[in-house]
C-alpha positions as semicolon CSV with decimal commas, in nm:
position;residue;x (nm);y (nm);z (nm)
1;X;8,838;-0,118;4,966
2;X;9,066;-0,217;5,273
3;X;8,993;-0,524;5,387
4;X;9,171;-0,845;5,535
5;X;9,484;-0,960;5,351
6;X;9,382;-1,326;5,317
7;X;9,232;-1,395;4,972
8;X;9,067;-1,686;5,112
9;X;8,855;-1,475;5,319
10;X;8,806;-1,214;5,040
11;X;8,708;-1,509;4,798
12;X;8,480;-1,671;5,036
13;X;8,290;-1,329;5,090
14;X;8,229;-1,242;4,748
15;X;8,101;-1,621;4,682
16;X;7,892;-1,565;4,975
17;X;7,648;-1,276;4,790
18;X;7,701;-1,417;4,468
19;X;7,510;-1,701;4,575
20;X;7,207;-1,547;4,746
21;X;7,357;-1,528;5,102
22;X;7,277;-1,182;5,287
23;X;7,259;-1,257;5,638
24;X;7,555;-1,347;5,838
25;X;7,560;-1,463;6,215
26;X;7,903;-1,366;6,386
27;X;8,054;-1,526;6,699
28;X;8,366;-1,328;6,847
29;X;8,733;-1,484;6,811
30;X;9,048;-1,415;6,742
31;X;9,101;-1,644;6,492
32;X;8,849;-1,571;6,239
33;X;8,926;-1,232;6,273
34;X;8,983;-1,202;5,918
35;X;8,674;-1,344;5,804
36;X;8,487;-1,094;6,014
37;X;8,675;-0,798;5,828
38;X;8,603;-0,958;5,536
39;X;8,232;-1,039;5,587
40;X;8,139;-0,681;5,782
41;X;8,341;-0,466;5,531
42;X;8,200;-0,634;5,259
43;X;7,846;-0,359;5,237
44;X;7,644;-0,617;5,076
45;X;7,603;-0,857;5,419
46;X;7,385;-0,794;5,699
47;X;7,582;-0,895;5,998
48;X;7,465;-1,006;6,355
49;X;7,666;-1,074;6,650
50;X;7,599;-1,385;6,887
51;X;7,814;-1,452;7,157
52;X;7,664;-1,792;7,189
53;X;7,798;-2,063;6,937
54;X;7,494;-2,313;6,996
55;X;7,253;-2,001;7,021
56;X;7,386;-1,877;6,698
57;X;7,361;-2,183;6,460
58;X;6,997;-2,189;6,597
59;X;6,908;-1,791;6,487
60;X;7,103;-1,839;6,156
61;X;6,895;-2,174;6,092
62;X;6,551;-1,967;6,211
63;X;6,694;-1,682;5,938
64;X;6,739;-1,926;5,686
65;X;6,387;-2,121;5,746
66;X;6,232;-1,781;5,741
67;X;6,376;-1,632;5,430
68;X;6,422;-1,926;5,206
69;X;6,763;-1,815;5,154
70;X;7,097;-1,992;5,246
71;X;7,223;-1,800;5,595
72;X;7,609;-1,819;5,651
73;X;7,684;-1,862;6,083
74;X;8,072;-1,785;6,140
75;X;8,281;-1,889;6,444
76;X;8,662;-1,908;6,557
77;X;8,877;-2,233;6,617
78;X;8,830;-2,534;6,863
79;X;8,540;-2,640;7,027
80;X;8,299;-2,334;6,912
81;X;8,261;-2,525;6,621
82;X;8,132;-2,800;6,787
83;X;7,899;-2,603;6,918
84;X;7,715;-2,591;6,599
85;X;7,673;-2,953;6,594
86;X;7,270;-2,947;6,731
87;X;7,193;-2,672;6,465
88;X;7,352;-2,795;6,142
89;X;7,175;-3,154;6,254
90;X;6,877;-3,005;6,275
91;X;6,908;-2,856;5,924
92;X;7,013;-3,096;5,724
93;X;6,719;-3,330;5,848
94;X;6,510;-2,989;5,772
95;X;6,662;-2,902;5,488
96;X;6,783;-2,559;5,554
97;X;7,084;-2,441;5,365
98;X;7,306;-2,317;5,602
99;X;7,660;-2,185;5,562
100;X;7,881;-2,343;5,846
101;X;8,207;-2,117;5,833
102;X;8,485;-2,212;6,085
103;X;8,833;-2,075;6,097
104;X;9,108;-2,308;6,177
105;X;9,472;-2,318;6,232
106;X;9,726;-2,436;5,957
107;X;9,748;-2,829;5,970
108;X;10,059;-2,860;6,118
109;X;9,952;-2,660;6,468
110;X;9,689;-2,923;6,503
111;X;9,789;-3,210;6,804
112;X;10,097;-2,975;6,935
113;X;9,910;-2,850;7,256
114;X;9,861;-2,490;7,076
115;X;9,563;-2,328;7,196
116;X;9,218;-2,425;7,028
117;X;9,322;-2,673;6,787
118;X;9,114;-2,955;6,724
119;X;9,085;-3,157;6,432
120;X;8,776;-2,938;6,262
121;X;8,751;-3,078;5,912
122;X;8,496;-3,332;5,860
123;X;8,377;-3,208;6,242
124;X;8,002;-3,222;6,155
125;X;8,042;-3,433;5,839
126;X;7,740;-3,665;5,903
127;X;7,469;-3,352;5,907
128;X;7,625;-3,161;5,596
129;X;7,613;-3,226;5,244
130;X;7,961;-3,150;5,127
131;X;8,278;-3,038;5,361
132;X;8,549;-2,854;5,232
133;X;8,877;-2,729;5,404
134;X;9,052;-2,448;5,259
135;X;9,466;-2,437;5,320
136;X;9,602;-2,138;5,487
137;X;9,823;-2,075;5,216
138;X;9,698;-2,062;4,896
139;X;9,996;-1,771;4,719
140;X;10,114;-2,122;4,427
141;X;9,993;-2,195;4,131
142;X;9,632;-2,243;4,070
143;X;9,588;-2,207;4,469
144;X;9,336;-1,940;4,407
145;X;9,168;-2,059;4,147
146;X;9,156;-2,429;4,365
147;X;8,924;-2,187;4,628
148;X;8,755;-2,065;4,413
149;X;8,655;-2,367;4,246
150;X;8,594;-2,557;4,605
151;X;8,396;-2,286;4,759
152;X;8,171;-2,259;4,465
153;X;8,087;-2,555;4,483
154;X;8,013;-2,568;4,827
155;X;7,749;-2,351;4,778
156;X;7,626;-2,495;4,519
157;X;7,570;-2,821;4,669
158;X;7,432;-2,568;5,008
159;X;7,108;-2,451;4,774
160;X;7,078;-2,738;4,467
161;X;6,868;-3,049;4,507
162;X;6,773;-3,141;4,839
163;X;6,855;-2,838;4,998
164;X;7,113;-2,858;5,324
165;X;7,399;-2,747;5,527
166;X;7,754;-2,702;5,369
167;X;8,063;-2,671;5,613
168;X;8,377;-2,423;5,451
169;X;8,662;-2,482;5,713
170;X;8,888;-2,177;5,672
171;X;9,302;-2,227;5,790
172;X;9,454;-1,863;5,896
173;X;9,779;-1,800;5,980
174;X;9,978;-1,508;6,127
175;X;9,951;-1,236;6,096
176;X;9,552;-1,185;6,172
177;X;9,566;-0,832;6,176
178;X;9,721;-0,728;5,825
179;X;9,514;-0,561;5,557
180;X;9,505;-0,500;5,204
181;X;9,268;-0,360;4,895
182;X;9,014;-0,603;4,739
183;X;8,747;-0,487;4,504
184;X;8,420;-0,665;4,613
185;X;8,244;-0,862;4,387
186;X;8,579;-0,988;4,190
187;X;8,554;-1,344;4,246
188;X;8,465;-1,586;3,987
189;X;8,148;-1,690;4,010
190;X;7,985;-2,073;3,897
191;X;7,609;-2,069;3,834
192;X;7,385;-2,377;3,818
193;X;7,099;-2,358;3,563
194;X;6,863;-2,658;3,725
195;X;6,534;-2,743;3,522
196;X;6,233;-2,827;3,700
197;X;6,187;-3,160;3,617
198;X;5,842;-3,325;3,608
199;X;5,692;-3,640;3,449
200;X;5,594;-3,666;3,126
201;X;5,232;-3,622;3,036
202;X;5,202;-3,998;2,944
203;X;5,347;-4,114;3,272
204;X;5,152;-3,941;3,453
205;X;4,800;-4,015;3,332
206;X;4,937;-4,392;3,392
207;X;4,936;-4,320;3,769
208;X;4,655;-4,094;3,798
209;X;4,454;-4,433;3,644
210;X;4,633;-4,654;3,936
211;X;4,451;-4,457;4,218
212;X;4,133;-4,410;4,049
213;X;3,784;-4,513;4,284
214;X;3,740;-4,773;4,405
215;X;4,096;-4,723;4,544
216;X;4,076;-4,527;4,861
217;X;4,370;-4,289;4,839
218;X;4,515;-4,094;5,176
219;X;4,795;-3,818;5,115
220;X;4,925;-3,735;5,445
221;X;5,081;-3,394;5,478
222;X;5,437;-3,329;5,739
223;X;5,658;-3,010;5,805
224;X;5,647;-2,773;5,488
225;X;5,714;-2,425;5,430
226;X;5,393;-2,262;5,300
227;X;5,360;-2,328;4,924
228;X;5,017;-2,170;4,762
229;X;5,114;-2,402;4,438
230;X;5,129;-2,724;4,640
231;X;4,744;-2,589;4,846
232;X;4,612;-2,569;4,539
233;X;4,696;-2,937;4,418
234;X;4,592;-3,083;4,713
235;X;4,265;-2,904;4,791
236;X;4,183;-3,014;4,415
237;X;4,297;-3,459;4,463
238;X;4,049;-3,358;4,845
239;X;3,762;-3,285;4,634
240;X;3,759;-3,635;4,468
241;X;3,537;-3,851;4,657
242;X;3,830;-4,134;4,709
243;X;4,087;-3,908;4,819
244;X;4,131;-3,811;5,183
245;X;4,398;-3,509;5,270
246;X;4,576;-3,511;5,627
247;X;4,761;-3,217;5,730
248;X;4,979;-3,120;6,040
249;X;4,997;-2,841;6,177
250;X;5,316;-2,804;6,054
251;X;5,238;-2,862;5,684
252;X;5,126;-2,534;5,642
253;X;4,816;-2,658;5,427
254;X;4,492;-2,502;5,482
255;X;4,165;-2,611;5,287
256;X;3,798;-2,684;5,437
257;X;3,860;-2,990;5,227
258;X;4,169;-3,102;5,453
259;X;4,143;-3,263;5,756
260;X;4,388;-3,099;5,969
261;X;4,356;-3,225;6,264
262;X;4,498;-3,628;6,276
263;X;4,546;-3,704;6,657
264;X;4,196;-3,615;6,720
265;X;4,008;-3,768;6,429
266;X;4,219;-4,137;6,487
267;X;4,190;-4,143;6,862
268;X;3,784;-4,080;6,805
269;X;3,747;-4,421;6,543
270;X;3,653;-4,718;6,630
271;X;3,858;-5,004;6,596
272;X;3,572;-5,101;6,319
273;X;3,612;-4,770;6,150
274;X;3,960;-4,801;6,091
275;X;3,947;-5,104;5,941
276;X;3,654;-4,970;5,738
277;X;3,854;-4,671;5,636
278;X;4,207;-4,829;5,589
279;X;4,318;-4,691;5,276
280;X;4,468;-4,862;4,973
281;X;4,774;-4,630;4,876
282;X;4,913;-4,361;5,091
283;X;5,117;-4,080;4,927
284;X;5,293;-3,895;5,219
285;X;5,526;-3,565;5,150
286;X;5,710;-3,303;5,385
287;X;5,913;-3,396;5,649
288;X;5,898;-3,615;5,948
289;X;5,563;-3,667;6,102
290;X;5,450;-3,557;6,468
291;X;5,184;-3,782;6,468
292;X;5,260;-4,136;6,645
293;X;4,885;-4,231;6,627
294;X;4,900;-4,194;6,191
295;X;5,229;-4,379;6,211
296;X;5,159;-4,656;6,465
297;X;4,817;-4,772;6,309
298;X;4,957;-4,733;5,939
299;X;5,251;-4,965;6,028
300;X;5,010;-5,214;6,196
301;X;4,866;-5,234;5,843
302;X;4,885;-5,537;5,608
303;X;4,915;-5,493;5,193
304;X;4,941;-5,121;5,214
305;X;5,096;-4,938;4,935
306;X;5,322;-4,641;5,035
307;X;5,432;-4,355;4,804
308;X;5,639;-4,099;4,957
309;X;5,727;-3,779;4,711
310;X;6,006;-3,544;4,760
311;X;6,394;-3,551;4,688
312;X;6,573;-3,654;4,920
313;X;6,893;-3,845;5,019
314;X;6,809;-4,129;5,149
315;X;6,471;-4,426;5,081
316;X;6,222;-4,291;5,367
317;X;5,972;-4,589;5,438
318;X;5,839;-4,489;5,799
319;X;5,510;-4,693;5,746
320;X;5,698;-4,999;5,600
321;X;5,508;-5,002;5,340
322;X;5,727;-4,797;5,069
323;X;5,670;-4,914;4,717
324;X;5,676;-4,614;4,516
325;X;6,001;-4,308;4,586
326;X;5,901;-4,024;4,386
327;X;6,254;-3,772;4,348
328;X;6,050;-3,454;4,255
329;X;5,915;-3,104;4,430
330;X;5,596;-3,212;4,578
331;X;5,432;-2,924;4,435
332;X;5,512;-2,993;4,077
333;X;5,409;-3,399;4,148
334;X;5,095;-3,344;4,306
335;X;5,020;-3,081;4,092
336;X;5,021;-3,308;3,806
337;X;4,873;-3,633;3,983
338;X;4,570;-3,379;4,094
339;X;4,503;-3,320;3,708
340;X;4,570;-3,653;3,622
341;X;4,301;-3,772;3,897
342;X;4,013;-3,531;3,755
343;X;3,849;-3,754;3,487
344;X;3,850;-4,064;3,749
345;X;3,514;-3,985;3,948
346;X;3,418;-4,292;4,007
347;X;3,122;-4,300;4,296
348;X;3,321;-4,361;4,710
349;X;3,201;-4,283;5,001
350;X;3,591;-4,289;5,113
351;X;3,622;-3,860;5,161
352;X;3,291;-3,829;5,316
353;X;3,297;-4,104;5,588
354;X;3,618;-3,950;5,688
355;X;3,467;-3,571;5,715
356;X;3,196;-3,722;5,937
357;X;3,428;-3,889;6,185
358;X;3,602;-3,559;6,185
359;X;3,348;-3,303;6,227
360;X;3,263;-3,567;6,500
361;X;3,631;-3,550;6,685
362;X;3,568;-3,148;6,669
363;X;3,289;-3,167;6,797
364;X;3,406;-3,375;7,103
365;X;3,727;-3,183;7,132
366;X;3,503;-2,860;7,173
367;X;3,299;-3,014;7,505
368;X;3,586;-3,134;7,644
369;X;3,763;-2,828;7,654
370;X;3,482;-2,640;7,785
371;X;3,435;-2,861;8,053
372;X;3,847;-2,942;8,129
373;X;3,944;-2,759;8,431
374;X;4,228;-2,524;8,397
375;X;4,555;-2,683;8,243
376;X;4,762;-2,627;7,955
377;X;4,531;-2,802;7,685
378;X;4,271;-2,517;7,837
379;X;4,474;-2,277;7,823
380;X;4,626;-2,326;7,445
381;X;4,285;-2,375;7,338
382;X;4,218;-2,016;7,397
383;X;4,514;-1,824;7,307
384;X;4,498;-2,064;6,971
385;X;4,197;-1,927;6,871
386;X;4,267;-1,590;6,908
387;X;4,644;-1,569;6,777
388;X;4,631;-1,253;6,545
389;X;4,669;-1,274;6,146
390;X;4,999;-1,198;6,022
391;X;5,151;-1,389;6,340
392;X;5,430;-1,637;6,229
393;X;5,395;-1,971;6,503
394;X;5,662;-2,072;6,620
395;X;5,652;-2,412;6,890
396;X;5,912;-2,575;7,118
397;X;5,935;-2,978;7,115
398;X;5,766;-3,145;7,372
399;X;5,439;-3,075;7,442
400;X;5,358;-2,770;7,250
401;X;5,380;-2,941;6,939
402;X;5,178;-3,192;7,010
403;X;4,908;-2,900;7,211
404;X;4,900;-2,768;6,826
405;X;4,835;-3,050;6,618
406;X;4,497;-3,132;6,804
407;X;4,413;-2,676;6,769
408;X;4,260;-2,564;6,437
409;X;4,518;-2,378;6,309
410;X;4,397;-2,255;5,956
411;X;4,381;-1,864;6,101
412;X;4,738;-1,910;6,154
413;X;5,010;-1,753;5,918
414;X;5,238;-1,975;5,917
415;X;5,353;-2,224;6,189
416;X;5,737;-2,389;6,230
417;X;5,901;-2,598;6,467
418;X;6,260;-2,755;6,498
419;X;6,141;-3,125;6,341
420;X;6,383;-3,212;6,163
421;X;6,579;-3,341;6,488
422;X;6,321;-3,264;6,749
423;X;6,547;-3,201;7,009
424;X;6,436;-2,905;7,237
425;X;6,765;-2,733;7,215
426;X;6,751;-2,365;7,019
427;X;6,413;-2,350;7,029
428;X;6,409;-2,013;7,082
429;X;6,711;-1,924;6,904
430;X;6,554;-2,064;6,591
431;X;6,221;-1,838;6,656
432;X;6,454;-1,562;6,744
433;X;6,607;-1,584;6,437
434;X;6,342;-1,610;6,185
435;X;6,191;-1,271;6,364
436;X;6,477;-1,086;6,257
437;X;6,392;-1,152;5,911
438;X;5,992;-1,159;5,931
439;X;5,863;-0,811;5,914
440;X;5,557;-0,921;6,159
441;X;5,551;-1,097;6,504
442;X;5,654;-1,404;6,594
443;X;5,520;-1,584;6,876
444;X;5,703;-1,873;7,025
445;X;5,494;-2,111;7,258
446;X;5,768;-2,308;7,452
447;X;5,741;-2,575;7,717
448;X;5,976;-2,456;8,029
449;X;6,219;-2,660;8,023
450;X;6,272;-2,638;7,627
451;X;6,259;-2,212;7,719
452;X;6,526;-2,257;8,004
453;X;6,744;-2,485;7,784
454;X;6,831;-2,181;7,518
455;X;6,782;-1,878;7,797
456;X;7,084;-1,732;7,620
457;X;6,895;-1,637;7,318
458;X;6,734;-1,360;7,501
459;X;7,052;-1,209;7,531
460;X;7,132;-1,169;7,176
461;X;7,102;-0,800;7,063
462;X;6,854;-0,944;6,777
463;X;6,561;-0,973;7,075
464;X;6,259;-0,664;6,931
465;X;5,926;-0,592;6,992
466;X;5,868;-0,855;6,678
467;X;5,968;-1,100;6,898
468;X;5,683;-1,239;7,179
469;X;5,677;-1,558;7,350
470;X;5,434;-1,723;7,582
471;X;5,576;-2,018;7,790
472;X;5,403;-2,298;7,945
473;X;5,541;-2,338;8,357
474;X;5,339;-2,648;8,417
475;X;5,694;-2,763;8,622
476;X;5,930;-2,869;8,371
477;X;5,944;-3,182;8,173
478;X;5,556;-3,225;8,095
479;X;5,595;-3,461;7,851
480;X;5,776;-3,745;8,056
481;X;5,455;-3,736;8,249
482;X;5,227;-3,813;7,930
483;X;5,444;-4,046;7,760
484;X;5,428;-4,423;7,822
485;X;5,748;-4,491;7,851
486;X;5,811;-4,280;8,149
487;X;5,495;-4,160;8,289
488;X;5,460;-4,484;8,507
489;X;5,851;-4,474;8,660
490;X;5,895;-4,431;9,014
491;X;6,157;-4,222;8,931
492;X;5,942;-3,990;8,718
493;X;5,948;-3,682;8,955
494;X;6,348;-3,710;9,031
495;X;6,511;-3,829;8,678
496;X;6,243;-3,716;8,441
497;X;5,980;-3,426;8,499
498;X;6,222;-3,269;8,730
499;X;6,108;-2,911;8,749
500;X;6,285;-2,575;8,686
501;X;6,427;-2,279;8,819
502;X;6,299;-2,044;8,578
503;X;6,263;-1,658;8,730
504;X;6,047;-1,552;8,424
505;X;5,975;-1,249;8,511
506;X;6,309;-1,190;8,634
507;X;6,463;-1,280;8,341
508;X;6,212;-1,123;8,113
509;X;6,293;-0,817;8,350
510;X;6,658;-0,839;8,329
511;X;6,619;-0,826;7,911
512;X;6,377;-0,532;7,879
513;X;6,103;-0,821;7,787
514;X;5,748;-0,673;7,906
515;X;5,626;-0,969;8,159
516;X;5,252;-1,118;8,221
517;X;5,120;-1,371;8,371
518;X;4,837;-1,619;8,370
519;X;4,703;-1,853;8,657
520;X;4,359;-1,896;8,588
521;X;4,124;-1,895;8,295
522;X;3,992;-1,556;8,436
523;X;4,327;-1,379;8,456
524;X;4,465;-1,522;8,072
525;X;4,170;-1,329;7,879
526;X;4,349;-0,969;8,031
527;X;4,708;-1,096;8,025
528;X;4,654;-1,242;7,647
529;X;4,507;-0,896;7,548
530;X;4,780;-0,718;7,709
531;X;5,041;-0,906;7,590
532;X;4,922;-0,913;7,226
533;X;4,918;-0,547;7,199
534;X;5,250;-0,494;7,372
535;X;5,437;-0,319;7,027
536;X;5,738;-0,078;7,190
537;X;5,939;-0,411;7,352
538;X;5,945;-0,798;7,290
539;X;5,737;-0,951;7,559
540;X;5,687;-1,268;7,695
541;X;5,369;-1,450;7,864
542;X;5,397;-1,699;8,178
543;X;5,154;-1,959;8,221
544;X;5,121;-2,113;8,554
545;X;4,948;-2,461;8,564
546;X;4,955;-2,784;8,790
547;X;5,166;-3,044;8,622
548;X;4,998;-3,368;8,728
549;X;4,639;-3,183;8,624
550;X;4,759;-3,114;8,281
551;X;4,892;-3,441;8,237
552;X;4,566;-3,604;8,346
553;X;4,346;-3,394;8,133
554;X;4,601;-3,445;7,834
555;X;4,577;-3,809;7,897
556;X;4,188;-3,845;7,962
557;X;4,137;-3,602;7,626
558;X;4,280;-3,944;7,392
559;X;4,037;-4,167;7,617
């Protein structure tokens, strides 16, 4: 096959479908030129272009979360890299194994006022797990087998462990245009064989007899891909009667036994309650919580013990209360710790006092929302309970995320949101991204200002009628107005919640997006119906509320 003449770039690709990668997102350069011969010419690589650095690293993270797989994201020298930087933050703290591949000039170009030349290696070191920078010449001895060695290892590190982004900085020199045969697939390749580690029997009986009744055990669910293993375990430790579950939205966790719904079930105790209910041992797992009621009232705690279980690369003790760091898969843990529980059925009340304050917060939550006049928590509540099956969920930061956890989402598929970070940027891009590899639809509920922020992603040639997004145009910036720390500024309206300039339907328009609209509760029962059965184009759904109305009504709701 004729390809680039750079080994590196030959090397590199063959290493990249050894080890599981098959999408690749593209930016156009001139520099990495040969890495895009290489990568397109390759046959076994699905290729995307994405003019957009920033929007880029966002789809390729959405492919990756999607898929499971490790997603390579490719751009030329100077500051596109850079570019990257909100993405690959955003997966490492998420976990995602993303490929960061940046081409580079040789060393000696860098500081001489040549064009695009910044000092790229080590660029996003902080937010990947291993850097590596490949020379430009690699024709002396053991120079190949040196890149081999570095970039198999790269991408090792990219999908072992606790999974995360890798950055491969590529120096080319001239000439970018030359071209010679390589037969794919040539490259030496380095497996890992991991084992699945778990504790021994003995071990854990031992702490399945340390959080036996009349211990009142909470295990308190964050961000998770959806794991039918893991469901199982914990829908088994709920059915003890000293063993409460709490799941976000986010968790992906679904059980009548759960209680899915934290926000509304804490703001609806008493203070007597809580201190009736305060549990003895908290096992959390997933990723970071969205929750600030569950965090601020466990940290308020005294002589709480805190076990948090999953691998990861640092000692997480949000509560400040850690005692126990358990370095396994959560599913393989609790799986265990479930069994271990079974033959401690000691008589609690613990599980069923907390059911009864919950079916108690539903039951609120439902008359309030009927009687709420028409805002965004109105307005969520319906198209919530009516998102079809098979719809993957994907939510902006801000307000939507916090709209879902108070929702019952158990009819949901399966629901996602940029938390590793929680920055707003590449919201879209992210959802964008993991419809290109998600056979179904996903719908993306964004704030406006989090939708305006990443507008270029519905540029990107990857937009279909997969793709469908309803956004919230309460004025921009809704959440500075529910907050405390900004909601009572005088310079709210100016500095904060400034508003946007979003022409949805223009935009929407402009992309071959089908555009509706919603103003009332009367007009979003026909524009929801429309919009959901819109199948020939992606569409997209505006919501028009009053901002200081939906603030009030989100504020009175936690009252």
């Amino acid at each position: 096959m004729q390809t680039t003449d750079k080994l590196s770039c030959n090397i590199l690709t063959d290493l990249l479908v050894a080890h599981g990668v098959r999408e690749a997102v593209i930016s156009p350069g001139s520099r990495n030129a040969p890495l895009i011969v290489a990568l397109t010419r390759n046959g076994a690589l699905r290729c995307h272009t994405v003019i957009d650095e920033r929007s880029a690293a966002f789809i390729a993270l959405g492919m990756s979360v999607q898929s499971g797989a490790p997603v390579a994201v490719v751009c030329t020298s100077g500051t596109a890299l850079l570019n990257y930087a909100p993405a690959v933050a955003e997966a490492f703290y998420r976990r995602v194994p993303l490929v960061v591949i940046s081409a580079d000039r040789p060393e000696e170009w860098i500081d001489q006022d040549d064009s695009q030349t910044i000092w790229q290696q080590d660029a996003l070191a902080p937010y990947v797990k291993r850097s590596c920078d490949i020379s430009a010449r690699i024709d002396f001895p053991n120079g190949p087998w040196w890149t081999n060695r570095i970039i198999n290892d790269a991408l090792l590190e990219a999908t072992s462990g606790r999974r995360g982004p890798v950055h491969i900085n590529v120096r080319l020199d001239n000439p970018l245009n030359s071209f010679s045969e390589h037969t794919p697939g040539t490259a030496r390749v380095i497996d890992e064989l991991s084992t699945r580690s778990e504790l021994p029997v003995a071990e854990a009986r031992a702490l399945g007899s340390r959080l036996a009744s009349p211990r009142r055990i909470m295990v308190i669910a964050g961000f998770n891909a959806p794991d039918e293993k893991l469901n199982r375990a914990l829908a088994k430790m709920a059915g003890l009667p000293n063993v409460v579950v709490l799941t976000e939205t986010l968790a992906n966790l679904h059980s009548p036994r759960f209680i899915s719904r934290i926000d509304s079930t804490l703001c609806r105790m008493t203070a007597e309650e809580k201190e009736r209910l305060r549990p003895d041992v908290v096992i959390t797992l997933g990723g970071a919580l969205v929750s600030r009621f569950i965090k601020e009232w466990l940290r308020g705690l005294g002589g709480l013990e805190h076990w948090h279980v999953g691998v990861s690369h640092t000692t997480i003790d949000c509560f400040r209360h850690l005692s126990l760091r358990v370095s396994l898969n959560p599913a393989i843990f609790m799986s265990q710790l479930a069994s271990a529980m079974q033959p401690h059925r000691s008589p609690s009340d613990y599980a069923l006092e907390w059911h009864g304050i919950y079916n108690r917060a539903i039951a609120i939550h439902d008359r309030y929302v009927a009687s709420s006049p028409w805002s965004d928590l109105k307005a969520l509540a319906y198209i919530f309970a009516r998102i079809p099956r098979g719809w993957n969920l994907h939510l902006s930061n801000g307000t939507p995320v916090r709209y879902a956890q108070l929702m019952d989402c158990s009819r949901i598929h399966r629901s996602d949101c940029n938390r590793g970070v929680s920055g707003i940027d590449g919201c879209t891009s992210t959802a964008l991204g993991a419809s290109a590899v998600y056979n179904g639809t996903t719908l993306l509920i964004s704030g406006d200002m989090s939708f305006q922020y990443d507008i270029s992603a519905l540029s990107s040639t990857l937009l279909s009628p997969r793709f469908k997004a309803i956004v919230m145009l309460n004025g921009g910036g809704g959440i500075f107005r529910f907050i405390g720390s900004t909601s009572g500024l005088p310079e709210l309206e100016r500095y904060f919640a400034v508003g946007t300039r979003l022409p949805l339907r223009g935009l929407a328009e402009a992309w071959g997006c089908a555009y509706f609209e919603a103003r009332s509760e009367e007009t979003l029962a026909g524009s929801f119906r429309q919009f959901a059965e819109v199948n020939d184009c992606p569409a997209i759904l505006g919501i028009v509320t009053d901002p200081e109305l939906t603030a009030a009504t989100l504020r009175q709701y936690f009252i």
